[in-house]
Structure formats: structure tokens, C-alpha cells
C-alpha positions, -999 to +999 in steps of 0.1 A: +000+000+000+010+036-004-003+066+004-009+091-030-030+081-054-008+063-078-032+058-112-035+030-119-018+032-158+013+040-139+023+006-133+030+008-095+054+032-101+046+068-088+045+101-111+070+130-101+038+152-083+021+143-052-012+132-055-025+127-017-042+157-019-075+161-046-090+193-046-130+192-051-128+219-075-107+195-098-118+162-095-135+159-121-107+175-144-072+166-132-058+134-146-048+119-115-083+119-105-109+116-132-106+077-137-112+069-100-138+095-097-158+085-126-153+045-117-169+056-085-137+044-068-144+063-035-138+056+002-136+070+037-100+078+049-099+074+086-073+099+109-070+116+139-061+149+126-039+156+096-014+188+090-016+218+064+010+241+055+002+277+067+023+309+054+036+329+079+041+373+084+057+393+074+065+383+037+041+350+040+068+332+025+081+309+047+056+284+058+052+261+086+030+230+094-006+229+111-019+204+128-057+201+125-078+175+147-116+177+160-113+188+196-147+167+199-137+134+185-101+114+184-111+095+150-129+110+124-134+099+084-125+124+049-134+116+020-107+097-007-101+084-033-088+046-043-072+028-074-053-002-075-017+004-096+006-025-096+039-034-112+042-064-134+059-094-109+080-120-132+087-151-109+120-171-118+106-200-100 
């Protein structure tokens, strides 16, 4: 298993972007995503909080990691995305 979405005409191997991180607004469009979203190849992506990066003053160019959790709940679910990409396995035996 990995964590990205590695599509699955990549062989197993994983592209040179990151892909562990769909954006609504291009799900539909992006390559990465359009064959699992229109296969309906969606799932729930359990965590107990995940981090953003946030830009901080006075230029906002240096940025530094967020943590984000529920103060209400240790587990919850996002939404995510799933596709199966494996490399070809050539047994000598």
C-alpha cells in the first residue's frame, strides 16, 4: 500500500507530483483523479487529525505545518479516493 494516489496506468510506479491531496474543484478535471472518480472508486480515509502548510508574516513566504484534529472526537473519516496500480511481478521460479 501507499499513500498518494498512484493511477493505476502507472504501473505501480509513482508520477513526479504528489497526489495525496484532490482538490473538489478538480476532480473531475485533473488526470490523477478523473478515472477513480468516474469509476466511483471512493472511500472514507480514517485519521485523527492531519497537517496543512500555513504561510507565515511578514513576507508569507516561509511556511510552517498545522496540525488540524476535531477537539470533539479522536477518529474521524475524509473523503478519498482509491485505485489499484501494480507493477508487473515476473517469478523465476
Amino acid at each position: 500500500m501507499r499513500w498518494g494516489l498512484v493511477p493505476f496506468l502507472a504501473k505501480g510506479i509513482p508520477g513526479p507530483y504528489t497526489t495525496f491531496n484532490a482538490k473538489m474543484e478538480t476532480l473531475r478535471t485533473a488526470a490523477s483523479y478523473r478515472g477513480p472518480w468516474k469509476r466511483g472508486q471512493r472511500c472514507l480515509v480514517l485519521a485523527e487529525g492531519f497537517y496543512e502548510w500555513r504561510a507565515q508574516p511578514p513576507d508569507w513566504q516561509k511556511t510552517v505545518p498545522h496540525y488540524i484534529s476535531l477537539p470533539d472526537r479522536e477518529v474521524f473519516a475524509t473523503a478519498g479516493l482509491w485505485d489499484e496500480s501494480a507493477t508487473e511481478f515476473h517469478s523465476r521460479w
